[in-house]
Every structure is written in C-alpha cells, then in structure tokens.
C-alpha atoms as a printed R data frame, in Angstrom:
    type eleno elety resid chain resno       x       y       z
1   ATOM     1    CA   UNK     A     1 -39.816 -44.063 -54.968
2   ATOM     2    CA   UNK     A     2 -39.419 -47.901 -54.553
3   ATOM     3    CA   UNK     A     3 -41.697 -48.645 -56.993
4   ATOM     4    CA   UNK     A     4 -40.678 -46.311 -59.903
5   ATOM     5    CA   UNK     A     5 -37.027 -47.244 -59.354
6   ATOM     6    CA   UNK     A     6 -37.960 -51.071 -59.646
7   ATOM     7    CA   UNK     A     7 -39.631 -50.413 -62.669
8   ATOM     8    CA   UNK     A     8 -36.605 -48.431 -64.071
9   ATOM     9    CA   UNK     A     9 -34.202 -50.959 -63.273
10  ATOM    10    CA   UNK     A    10 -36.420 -53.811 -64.442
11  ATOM    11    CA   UNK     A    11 -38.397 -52.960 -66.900
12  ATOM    12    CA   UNK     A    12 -36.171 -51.627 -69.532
13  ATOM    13    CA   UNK     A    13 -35.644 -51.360 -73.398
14  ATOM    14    CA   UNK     A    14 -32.306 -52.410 -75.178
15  ATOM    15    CA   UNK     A    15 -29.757 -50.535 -75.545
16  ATOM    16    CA   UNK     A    16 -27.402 -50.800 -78.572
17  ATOM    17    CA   UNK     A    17 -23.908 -50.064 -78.203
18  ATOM    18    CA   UNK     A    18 -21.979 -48.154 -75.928
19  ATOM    19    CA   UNK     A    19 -23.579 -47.153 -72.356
20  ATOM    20    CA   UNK     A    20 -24.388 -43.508 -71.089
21  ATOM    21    CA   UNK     A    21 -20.812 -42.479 -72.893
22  ATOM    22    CA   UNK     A    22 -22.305 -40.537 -75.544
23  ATOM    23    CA   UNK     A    23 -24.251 -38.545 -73.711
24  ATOM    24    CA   UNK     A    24 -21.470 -36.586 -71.781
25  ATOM    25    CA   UNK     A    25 -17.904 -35.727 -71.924
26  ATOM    26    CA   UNK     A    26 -17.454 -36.496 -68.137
27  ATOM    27    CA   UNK     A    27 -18.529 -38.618 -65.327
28  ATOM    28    CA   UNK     A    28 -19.287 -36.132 -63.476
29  ATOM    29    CA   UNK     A    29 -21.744 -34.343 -65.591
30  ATOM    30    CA   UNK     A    30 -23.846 -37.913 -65.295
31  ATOM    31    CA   UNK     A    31 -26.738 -38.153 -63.510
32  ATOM    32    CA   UNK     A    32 -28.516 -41.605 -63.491
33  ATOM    33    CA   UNK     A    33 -25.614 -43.170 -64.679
34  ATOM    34    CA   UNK     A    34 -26.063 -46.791 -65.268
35  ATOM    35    CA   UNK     A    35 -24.713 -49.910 -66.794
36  ATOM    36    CA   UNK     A    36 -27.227 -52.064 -68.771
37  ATOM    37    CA   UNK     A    37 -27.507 -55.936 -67.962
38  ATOM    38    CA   UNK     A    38 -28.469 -58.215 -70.558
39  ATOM    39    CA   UNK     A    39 -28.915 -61.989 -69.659
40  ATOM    40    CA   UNK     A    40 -30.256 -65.273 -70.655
41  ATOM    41    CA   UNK     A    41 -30.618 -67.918 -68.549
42  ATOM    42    CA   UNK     A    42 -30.598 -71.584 -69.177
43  ATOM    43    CA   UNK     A    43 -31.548 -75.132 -68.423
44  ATOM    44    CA   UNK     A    44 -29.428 -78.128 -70.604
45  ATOM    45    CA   UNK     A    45 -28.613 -75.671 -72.799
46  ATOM    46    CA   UNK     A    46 -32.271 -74.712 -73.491
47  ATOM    47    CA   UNK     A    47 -34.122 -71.339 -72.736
48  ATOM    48    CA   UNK     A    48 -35.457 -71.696 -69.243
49  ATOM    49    CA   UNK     A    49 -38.906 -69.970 -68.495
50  ATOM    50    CA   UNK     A    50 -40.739 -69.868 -65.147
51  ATOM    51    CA   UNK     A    51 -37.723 -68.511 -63.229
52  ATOM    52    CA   UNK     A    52 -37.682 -65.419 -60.743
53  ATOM    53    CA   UNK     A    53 -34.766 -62.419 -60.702
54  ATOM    54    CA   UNK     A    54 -34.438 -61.606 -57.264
55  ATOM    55    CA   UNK     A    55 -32.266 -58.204 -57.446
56  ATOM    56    CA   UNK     A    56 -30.659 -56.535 -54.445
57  ATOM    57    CA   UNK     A    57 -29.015 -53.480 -54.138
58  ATOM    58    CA   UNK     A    58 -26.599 -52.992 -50.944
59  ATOM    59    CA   UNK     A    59 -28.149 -56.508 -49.266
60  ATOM    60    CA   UNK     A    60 -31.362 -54.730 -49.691
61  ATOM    61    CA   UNK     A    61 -34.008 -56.339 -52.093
62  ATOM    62    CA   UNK     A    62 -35.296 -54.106 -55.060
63  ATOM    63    CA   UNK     A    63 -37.584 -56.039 -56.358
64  ATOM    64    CA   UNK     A    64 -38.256 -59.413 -58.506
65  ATOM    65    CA   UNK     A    65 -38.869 -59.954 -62.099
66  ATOM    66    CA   UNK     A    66 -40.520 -63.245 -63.681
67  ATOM    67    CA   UNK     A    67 -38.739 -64.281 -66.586
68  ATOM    68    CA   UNK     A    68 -39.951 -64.059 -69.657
69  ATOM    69    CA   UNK     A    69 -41.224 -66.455 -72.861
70  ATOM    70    CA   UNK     A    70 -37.370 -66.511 -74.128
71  ATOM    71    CA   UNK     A    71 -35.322 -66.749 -71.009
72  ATOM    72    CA   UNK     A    72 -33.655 -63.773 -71.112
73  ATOM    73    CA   UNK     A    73 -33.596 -60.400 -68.478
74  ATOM    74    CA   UNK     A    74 -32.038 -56.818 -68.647
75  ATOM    75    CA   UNK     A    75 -31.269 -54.207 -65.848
76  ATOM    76    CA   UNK     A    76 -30.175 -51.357 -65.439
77  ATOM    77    CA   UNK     A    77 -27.653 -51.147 -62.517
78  ATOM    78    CA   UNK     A    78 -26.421 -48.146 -60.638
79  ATOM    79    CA   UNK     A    79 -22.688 -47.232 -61.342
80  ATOM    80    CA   UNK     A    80 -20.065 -47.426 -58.251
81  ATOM    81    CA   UNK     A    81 -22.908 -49.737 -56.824
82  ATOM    82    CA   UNK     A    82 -22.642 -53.302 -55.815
83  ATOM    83    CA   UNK     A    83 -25.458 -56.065 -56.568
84  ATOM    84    CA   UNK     A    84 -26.376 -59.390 -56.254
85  ATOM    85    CA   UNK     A    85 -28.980 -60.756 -58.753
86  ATOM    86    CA   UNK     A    86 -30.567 -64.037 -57.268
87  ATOM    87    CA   UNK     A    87 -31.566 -66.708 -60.088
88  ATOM    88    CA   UNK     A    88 -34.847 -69.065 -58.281
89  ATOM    89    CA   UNK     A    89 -36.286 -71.938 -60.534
90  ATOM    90    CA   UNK     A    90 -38.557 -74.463 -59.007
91  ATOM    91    CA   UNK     A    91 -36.552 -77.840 -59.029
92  ATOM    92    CA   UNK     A    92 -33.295 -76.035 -59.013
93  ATOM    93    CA   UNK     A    93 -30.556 -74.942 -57.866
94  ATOM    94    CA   UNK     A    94 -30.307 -71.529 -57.234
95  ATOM    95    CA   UNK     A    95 -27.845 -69.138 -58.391
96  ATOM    96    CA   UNK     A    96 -25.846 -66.033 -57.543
97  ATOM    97    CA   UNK     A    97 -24.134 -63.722 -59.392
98  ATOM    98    CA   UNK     A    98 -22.200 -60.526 -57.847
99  ATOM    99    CA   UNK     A    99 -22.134 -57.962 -59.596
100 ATOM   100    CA   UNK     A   100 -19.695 -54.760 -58.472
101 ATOM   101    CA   UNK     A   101 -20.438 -51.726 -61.130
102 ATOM   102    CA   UNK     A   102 -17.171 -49.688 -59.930
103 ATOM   103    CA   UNK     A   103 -15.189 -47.690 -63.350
104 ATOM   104    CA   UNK     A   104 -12.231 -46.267 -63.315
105 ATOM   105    CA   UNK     A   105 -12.065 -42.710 -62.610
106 ATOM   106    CA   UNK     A   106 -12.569 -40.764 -65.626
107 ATOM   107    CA   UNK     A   107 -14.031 -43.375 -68.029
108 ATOM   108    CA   UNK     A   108 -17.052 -42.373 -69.924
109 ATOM   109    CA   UNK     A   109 -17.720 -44.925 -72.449
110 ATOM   110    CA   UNK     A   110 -18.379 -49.028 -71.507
111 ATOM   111    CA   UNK     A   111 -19.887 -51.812 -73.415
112 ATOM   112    CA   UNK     A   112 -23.115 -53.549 -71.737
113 ATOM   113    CA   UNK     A   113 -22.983 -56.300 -69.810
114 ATOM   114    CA   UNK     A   114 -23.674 -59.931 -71.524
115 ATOM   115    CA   UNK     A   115 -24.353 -62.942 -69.748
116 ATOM   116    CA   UNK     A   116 -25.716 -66.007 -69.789
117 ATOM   117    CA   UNK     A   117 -26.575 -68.219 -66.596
118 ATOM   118    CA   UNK     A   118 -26.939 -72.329 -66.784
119 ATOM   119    CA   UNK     A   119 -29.252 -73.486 -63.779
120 ATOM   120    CA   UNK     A   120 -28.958 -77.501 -63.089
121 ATOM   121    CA   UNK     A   121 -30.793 -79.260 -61.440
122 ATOM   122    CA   UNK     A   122 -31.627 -79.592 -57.027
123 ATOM   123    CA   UNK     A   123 -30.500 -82.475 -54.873
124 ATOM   124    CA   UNK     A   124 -26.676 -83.713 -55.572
125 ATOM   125    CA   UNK     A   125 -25.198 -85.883 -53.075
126 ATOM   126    CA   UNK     A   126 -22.154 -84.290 -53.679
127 ATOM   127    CA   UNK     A   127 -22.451 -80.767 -52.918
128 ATOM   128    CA   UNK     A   128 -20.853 -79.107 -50.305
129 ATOM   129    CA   UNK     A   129 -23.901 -77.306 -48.634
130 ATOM   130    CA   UNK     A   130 -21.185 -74.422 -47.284
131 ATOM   131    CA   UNK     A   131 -20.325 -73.520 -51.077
132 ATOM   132    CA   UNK     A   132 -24.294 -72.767 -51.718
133 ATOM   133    CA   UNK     A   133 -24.139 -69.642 -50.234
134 ATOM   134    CA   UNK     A   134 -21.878 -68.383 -52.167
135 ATOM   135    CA   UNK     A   135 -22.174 -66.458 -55.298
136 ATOM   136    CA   UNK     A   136 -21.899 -68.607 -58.635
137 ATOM   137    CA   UNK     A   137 -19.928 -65.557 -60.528
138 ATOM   138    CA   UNK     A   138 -18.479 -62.193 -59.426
139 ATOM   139    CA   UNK     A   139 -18.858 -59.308 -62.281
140 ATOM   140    CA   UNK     A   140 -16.384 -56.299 -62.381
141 ATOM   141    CA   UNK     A   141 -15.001 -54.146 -64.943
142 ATOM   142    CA   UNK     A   142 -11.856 -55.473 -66.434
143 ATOM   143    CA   UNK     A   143  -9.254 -52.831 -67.551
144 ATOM   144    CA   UNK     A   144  -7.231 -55.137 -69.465
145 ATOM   145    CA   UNK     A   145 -10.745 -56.543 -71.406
146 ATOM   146    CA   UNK     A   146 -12.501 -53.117 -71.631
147 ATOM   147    CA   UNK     A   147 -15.960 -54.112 -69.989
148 ATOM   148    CA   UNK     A   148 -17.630 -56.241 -67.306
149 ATOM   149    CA   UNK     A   149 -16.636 -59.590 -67.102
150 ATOM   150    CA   UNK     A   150 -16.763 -62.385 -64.613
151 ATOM   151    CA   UNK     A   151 -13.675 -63.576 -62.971
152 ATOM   152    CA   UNK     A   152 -12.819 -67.460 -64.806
153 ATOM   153    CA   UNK     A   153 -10.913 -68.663 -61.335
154 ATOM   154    CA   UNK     A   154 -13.803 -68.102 -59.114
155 ATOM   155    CA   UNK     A   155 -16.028 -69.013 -61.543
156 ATOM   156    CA   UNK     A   156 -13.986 -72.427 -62.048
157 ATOM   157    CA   UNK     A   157 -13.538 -72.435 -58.305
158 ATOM   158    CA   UNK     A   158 -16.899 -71.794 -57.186
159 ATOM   159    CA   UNK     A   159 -19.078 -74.044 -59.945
160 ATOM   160    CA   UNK     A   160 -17.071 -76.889 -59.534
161 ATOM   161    CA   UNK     A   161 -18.011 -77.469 -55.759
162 ATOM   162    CA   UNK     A   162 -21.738 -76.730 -56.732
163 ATOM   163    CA   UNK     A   163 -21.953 -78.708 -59.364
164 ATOM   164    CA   UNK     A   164 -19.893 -81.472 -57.694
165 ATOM   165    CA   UNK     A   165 -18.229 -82.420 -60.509
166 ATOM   166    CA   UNK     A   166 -14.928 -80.998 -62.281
167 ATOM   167    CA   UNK     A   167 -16.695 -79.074 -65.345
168 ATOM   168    CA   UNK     A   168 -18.227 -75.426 -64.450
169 ATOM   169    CA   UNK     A   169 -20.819 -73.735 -66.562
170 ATOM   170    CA   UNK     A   170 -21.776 -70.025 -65.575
C-alpha cells in the first residue's frame, strides 16, 4: 500500500485547471480527493537539479522524489491532511514548507497549488541555528484569495532569520 500510494502522490501527470471540482457536486461524494502541487525550485534564480523532495504525511515520511532535468515537482496531497515537503540540496540549505490541505465545508472546486522555492546557499555566520527548524513557508487555503497560498508575514518572518539578512525569497 506504501508503495502504490508513493507512486500516486509522486509520480503524477498535470492537471489543467480546476481540481477534483468537476467531477462531483459534493464533497462528500469524493473519494481520493486531492489537491495537486506544482513546484519549481531554484538556485540564484536558476533551475536547480540534483535536489531530493522529502514528503511527509502526519510526521510520517511517504517517500522521496529526485528532482528532475527542469527543477520542477508535482504532488498530489490528501485533502483535510497536513504535510511537510522537505527541500535537501547538497551545499544547501535546506528548506521546509507546511502545507495544511483543510477547505471549507462545502467547497467543491479549487485552483492547484503553484509554487516556487529559492534554496541559498549552507554556512552563514549569521543564522540563528533555532530558526532552522522551522518551516520556510506555511500553505493554507485562503478564503479571501480563493486557493492555497502561503502566509507573506511568516514567510517575511521566518526567511529573514534564515537568510540572515532583511530580504526573504520563498
């Protein structure tokens, strides 16, 4: 079961448009229900390649994915589910991102989720190592925006004492 439901989440096709919505009129005629994950990651504002996706479920580890020729990833993640995708890069600094997949009762129809994740480089003197463990961006549905986004204060907050400096890049 492991296995197939790594290979589900990872290994999937894009998906144009709107999520699951059209299928059903109701949430609760959804089975499988999931909200895709498309991502990029980056190094100096280049494709990065020769990264890992770690990708927990719960605090428990699904499974990892190498990245591709183009720096980019997609998932498929669980509705009413909470994640944390782990971003590893030789050289670098790792990164977190939070994702929490929770809708609002009753709503059927979502855009995907876009992002795009800068990596920088290990070893600053002026990290504080307590802000490392920490994730880099927390993901939730928005009502005001319609869709998944991350939250710009933590992001702000958060990047700016990894980074050490006062500009923060996601």
């Amino acid at each position: 079961m492991k296995v197939s439901l790594i290979a589900v989440m990872l290994l999937v096709s894009t998906i144009p448009g709107m999520a699951q919505g059209k299928l059903v009129d109701r949430r609760d005629q959804a089975e499988g229900w999931y909200l895709p994950v498309h991502g990029q990651v980056l190094v100096d504002g280049q494709r990065a390649d020769s990264y890992q996706l770690i990708l927990y479920k719960d605090n428990i580890e699904l499974g990892k994915l190498d990245s591709d020729k183009r720096g980019r990833f997609e998932l498929e993640l669980d509705i009413d589910a909470s994640y944390m995708v782990r971003i590893v890069k030789d050289g670098f600094q790792e990164k977190i991102v939070a994702i929490e997949t929770k809708l609002p009762e009753g709503l059927v129809k979502y855009p995907d989720y876009e992002c795009t994740v800068s990596i920088q480089r290990s070893a600053s003197k002026n990290i504080d190592p307590f802000y490392t463990d920490f994730p880099s961006a927390i993901v939730r549905y928005n009502e005001e925006l319609g869709g998944f986004y991350h939250s710009e204060h933590y992001l702000t907050h958060i990047q700016t004492k990894l980074a050490g400096f006062a500009q923060a890049s996601f």
